[in-house]
N, C-alpha and C positions, 0 to 999 in steps of 0.2 A: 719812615721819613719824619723828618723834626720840622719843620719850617710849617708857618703857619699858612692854612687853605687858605687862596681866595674864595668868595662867594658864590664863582662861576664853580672852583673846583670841587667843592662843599655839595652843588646840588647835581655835579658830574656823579660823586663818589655815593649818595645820597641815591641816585637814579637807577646805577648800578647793583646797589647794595640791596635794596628797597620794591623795586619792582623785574619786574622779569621783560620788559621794553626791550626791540634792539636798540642803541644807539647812536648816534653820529654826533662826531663833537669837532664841530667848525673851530679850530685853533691857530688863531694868526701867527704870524711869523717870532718866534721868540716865545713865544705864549705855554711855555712850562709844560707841551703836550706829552713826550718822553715822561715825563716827572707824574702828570695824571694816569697813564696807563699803568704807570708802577702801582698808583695810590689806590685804583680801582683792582687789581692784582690783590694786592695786598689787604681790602675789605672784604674778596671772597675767599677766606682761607679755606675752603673746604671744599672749593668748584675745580676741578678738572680744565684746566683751559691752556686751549693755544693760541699762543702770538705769532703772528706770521711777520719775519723780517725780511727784507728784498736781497740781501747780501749776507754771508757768513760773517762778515767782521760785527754788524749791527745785532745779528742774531746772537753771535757769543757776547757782546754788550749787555742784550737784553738778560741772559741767562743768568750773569753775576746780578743784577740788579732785581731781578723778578722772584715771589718766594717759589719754595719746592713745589707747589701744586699748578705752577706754571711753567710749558713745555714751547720753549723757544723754538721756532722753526723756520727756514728758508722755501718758499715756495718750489725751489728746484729740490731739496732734501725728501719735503712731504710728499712731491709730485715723483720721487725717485723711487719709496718707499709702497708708494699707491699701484706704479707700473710692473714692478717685480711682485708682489703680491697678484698682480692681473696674468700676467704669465706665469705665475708658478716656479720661476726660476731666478737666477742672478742677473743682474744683467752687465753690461760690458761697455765703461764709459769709454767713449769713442771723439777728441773732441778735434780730429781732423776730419770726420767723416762725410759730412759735407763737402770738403776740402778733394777729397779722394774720390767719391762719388763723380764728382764734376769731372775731375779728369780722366778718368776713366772712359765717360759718356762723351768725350772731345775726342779722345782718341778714336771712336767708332766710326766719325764722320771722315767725308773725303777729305783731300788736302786743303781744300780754299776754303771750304767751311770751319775747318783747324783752324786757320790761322786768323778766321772772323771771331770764333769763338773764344781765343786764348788772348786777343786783344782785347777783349770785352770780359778777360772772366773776372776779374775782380768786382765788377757791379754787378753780376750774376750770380757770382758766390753769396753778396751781399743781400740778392733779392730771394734767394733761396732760402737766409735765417729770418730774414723779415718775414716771409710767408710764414715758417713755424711760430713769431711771435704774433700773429694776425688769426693762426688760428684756420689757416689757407689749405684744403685737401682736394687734391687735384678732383676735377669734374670726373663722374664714372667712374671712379677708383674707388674701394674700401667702405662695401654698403654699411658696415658697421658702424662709421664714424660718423657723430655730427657736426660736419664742418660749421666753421663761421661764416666761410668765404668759399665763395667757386671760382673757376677760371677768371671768368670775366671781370669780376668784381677784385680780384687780387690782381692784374694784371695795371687795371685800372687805378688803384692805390700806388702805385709806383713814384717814385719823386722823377723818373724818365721813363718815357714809352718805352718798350722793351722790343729789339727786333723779334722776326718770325721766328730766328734759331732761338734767339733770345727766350721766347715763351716756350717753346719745345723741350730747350734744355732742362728750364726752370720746373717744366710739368713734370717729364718723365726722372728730373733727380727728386723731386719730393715727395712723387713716388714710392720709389727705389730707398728713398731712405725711411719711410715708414713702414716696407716690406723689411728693411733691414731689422725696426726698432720692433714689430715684430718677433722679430728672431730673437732678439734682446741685447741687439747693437745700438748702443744711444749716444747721442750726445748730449751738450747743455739744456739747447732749446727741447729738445723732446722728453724731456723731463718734466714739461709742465704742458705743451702739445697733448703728447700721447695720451697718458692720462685723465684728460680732459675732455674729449672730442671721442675715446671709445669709453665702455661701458667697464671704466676699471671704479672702482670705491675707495674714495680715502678712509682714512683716521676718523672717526666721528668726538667730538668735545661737546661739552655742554657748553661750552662760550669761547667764542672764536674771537682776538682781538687782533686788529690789524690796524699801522700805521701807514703813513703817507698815501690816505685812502685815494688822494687828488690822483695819483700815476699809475691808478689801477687801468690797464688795457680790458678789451673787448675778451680779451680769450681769460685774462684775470677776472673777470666777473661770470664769467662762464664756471671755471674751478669751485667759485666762493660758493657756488648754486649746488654745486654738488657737497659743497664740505660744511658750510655753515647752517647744518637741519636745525639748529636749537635755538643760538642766540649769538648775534654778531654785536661786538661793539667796534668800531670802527672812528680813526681819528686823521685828519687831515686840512686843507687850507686850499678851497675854490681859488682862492686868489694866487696860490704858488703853482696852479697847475701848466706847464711852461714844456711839459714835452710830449704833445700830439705829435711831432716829426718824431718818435722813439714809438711811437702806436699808443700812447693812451689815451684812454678815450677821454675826450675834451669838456664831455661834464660828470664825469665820473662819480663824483658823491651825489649829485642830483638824481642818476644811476640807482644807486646804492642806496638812498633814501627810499626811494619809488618800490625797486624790487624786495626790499625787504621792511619796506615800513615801519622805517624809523624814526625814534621821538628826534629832532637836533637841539641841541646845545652848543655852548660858546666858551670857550677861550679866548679872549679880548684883550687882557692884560699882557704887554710885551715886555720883558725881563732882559732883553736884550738891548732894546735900542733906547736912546735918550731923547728927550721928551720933543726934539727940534727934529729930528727923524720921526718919529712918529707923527707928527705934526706931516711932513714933506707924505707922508705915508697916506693921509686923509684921503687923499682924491681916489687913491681903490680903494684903501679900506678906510669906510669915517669913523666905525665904529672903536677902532682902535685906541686904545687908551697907555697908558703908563704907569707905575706902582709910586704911592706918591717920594717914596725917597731915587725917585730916576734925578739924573745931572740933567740939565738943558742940552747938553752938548754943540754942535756945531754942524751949521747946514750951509754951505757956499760956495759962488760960481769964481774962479779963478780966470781973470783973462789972461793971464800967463804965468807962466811956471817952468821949470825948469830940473833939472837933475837935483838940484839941492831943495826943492820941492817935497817931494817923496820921501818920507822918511823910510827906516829899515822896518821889517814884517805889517806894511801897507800891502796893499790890494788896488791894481788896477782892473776894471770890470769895463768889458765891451760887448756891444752886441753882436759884432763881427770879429774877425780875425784878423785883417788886414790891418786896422786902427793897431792893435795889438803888437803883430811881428813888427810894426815900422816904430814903434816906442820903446819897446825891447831892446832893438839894433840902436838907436841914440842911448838911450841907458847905457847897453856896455860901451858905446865908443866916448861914454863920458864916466866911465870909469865905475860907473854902478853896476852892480852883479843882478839883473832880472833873470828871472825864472816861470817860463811860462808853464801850466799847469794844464795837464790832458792834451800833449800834442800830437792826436792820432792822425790829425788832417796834416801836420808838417810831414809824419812818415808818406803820408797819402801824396803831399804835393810834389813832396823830392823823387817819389818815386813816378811820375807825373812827368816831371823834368828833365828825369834819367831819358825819356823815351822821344825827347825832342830832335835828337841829334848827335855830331858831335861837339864831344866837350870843350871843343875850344871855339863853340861857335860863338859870334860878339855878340854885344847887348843889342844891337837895331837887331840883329836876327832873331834874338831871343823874344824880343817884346812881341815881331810877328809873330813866332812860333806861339806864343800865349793866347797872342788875339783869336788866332785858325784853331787853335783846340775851344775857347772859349767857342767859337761861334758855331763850329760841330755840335757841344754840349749843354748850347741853348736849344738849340733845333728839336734835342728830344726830349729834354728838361721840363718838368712842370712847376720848379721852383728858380728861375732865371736869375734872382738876387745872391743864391746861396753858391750858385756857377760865377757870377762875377764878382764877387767875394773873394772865392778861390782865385780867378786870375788876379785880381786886385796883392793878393798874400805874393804872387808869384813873382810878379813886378819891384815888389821890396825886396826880393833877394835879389831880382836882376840887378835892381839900383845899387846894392851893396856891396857887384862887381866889375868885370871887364866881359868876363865871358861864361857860359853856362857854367863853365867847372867852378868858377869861382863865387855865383850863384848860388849853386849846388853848398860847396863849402862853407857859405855862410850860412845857409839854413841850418847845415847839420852841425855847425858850432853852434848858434842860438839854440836849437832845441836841447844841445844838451848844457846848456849853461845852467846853475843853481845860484842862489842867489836868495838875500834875504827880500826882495821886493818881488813880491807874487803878480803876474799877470792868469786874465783867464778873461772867456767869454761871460756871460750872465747862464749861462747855462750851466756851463761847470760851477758856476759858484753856489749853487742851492743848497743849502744843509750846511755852508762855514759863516766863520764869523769873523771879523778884525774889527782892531779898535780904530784903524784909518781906514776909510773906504772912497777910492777916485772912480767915478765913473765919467768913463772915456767916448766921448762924440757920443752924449744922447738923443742927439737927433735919427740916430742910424734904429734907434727905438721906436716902429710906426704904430703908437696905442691907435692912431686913427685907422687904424688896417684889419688891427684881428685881437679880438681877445686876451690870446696867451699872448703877443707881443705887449698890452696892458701888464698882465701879469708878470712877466719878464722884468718891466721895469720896475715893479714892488716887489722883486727878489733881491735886485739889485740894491735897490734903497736900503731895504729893511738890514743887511749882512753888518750895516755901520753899528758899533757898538757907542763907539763917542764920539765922531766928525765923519761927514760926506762928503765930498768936493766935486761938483761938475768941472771938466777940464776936458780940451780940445784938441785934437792930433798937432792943428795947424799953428798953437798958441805955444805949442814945447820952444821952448829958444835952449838951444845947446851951445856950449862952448866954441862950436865954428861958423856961429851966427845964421847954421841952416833952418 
């Protein structure tokens, strides 16, 4: 690499180089971290080391970019490679397994327990991979393994209390499906489970480098303990840490510091954003700086705006959803092509709605229909905003027709609309970047609340490369004056 080190990078690559330390290198948003793990790679030419990437697309990224004595890997590759080596044989991805297990186990019960079961399986199937990523082995089961989590304490993390059948199901399929993996029937999640929890051995490296340390889970630092005997360096941003609801654990490099005692360091400098962003950026991060040839760029609240507002490859950023599909729908009906990004809760919702009724029920029935599921799914809900969200999303399709079918039909045109103006929650948005960046109704951001909601909104911020715009659902003026 040509470009010239900063001074944080210099005594990064110096630290590395120099002493035998683990590391932690606190790197703010934009802050060249990718670009230092290469430069620390590249001053040990002669160390054996693996880089652990969360996804395949990032781990073959790394691979072009990293020299030959650096072995790019996916935690689910390494934790694949570690389980078949424990059993001595091949093993056999399976990545409906879960999926099949569960029905199976519904099929054994009586009829009225069927039909409790199969209207609830889709939060059940759901609470079944979350158990694998928590790290979750059913109580009395498999003296060999060391769970993270027993009954109790997993049932108890649930985002909804789970019925009686509800935990029955859940115990005896995760089970059944560690007796399967066992066998050497796996799926995703048990690729880095199984591994981990029994007495299998990875790959041992004399230096182990891992990014996005902030999103490391309870059962991800569980793995690091088995694999990083020698030397970890590790890189990520306390302040991007924004998905405790996905299991990681919510101070993870503080974690990570502790257990393996490490020197920290700093990435400061943001390469990204312009210097009126980083500025807006202060109140999380103050120590946050700029390179001095950054532009000033542009920080401002808009009190209204409009479709000609929005330029093309801009970015709307909300903290919910609902703000989101209802600006989307003005968008195309003013002739703009929006394209919402990660719509697995629109599949979730249509499919939600499909089970309301019939399709040609009106909109007053529909909105009850919304309310009565909403207030079911508060009842066992431990997170009540994230349920009325969802109804909130629902009611914008209703608005968009006469009757569920046409509901229904809006939605599933909007999710598949493309378009050069990207919308997405602040979730989705962590790891992109655009030169326009709106975020949408930041009040629905409660930093007074928690933590990662702080952080959430300095994901936000920070994604602006050259202007920010705060802008409000209720401020849009379209073309038919609504």
């Amino acid at each position: 690499m040509t470009f010239e080190l900063t001074a944080e990078q210099s005594e990064i690559v110096d630290a590395a180089k120099n002493t035998k330390e683990n590391l932690l290198v606190s790197a703010l948003a934009g802050a060249a971290k990718t670009s230092t793990l290469v430069l620390i790679a590249q001053a040990l030419p002669s160390t054996p080391m693996l880089c652990l990437a969360f996804n395949k697309k990032i781990a073959v990224e790394m691979t072009e970019r990293l020299p030959p004595n650096c072995t790019s890997m996916t935690l689910n590759s390494l934790g694949n490679t570690a389980w078949r080596e424990f059993l001595g044989r091949r093993c056999i991805l399976d990545k409906d397994k879960n999926y099949n297990i569960l029905t199976e186990l519904i099929k054994t019960l009586k009829k009225g327990d069927q039909n409790d079961a199969f209207s609830l399986f889709a939060e059940t199937l759901a609470a079944i991979r979350k158990g694998k990523s928590s790290g979750y082995v059913p109580t009395g089961t498999h003296d060999m393994a060391k769970r993270l989590m027993d009954d109790d304490e997993f049932f108890e993390s649930l985002d909804e209390e789970p019925s009686a059948l509800q935990m029955l199901l859940i115990r005896k399929a995760s089970e059944l499906s560690i007796n399967q993996g066992l066998d050497g029937k796996i799926d995703y999640d048990d690729q880095i489970l199984l591994p981990t929890v029994f007495p299998a051995r990875f790959p041992q490296y004399p230096l182990v480098l891992i990014d996005e340390a902030q999103d490391l889970s309870s059962l991800n630092h569980a793995t690091l303990k088995k694999l990083a005997r020698e030397r970890l360096i590790a890189v990520g941003d306390a302040c991007q840490a924004i998905y405790g609801f996905r299991g990681a654990h919510e101070e993870s490099m503080a974690l990570l510091k502790k257990t393996f005692n490490m020197r920290e360091l700093t990435l400061s400098v943001s390469f990204r954003c312009p210097q009126s962003v980083v500025r807006e950026a202060h109140w999380r991060a103050p120590h946050m700086r700029w390179p001095e040839w950054a532009v000033e760029g542009t920080v401002a609240t808009l009190r209204d705006w409009d479709k000609d507002t929005v330029p093309e490859r801009a970015v709307i950023i909300c903290r919910n959803n609902a703000p989101i599909f209802s600006i989307a729908i003005k968008l195309l009906k003013n002739g703009r092509r929006p394209e919402i990004v990660g719509n697995d809760i629109g599949k979730y919702l249509v499919k939600v709605m499909k089970k309301f009724g019939s399709q040609d029920m009106p909109r007053d029935q529909l909105y009850e229909a919304i309310d009565q599921w909403a207030e079911g799914k508060i009842k066992k809900s431990r997170d009540p905003d994230k349920v009325n969200d969802q109804a909130f999303c629902m009611k914008v399709f209703a608005d968009a027709g006469d009757s569920l079918r046409e509901a229904i039909a809006y939605a599933e045109h909007l999710f598949a609309s493309q378009g050069p103006i990207q919308l997405m929650t602040g979730h989705k948005a962590k790891g992109l970047e655009f030169d326009t960046v709106f975020i949408l109704d930041r009040e629905l951001v409660r930093v007074d609340k928690h933590q990662q909601e702080k952080n959430l909104l300095y994901v936000m911020q920070t994604r602006a490369k050259l202007e920010l715009f705060y802008v409000e659902s209720k401020s849009f003026f379209d073309a038919n004056g609504e």
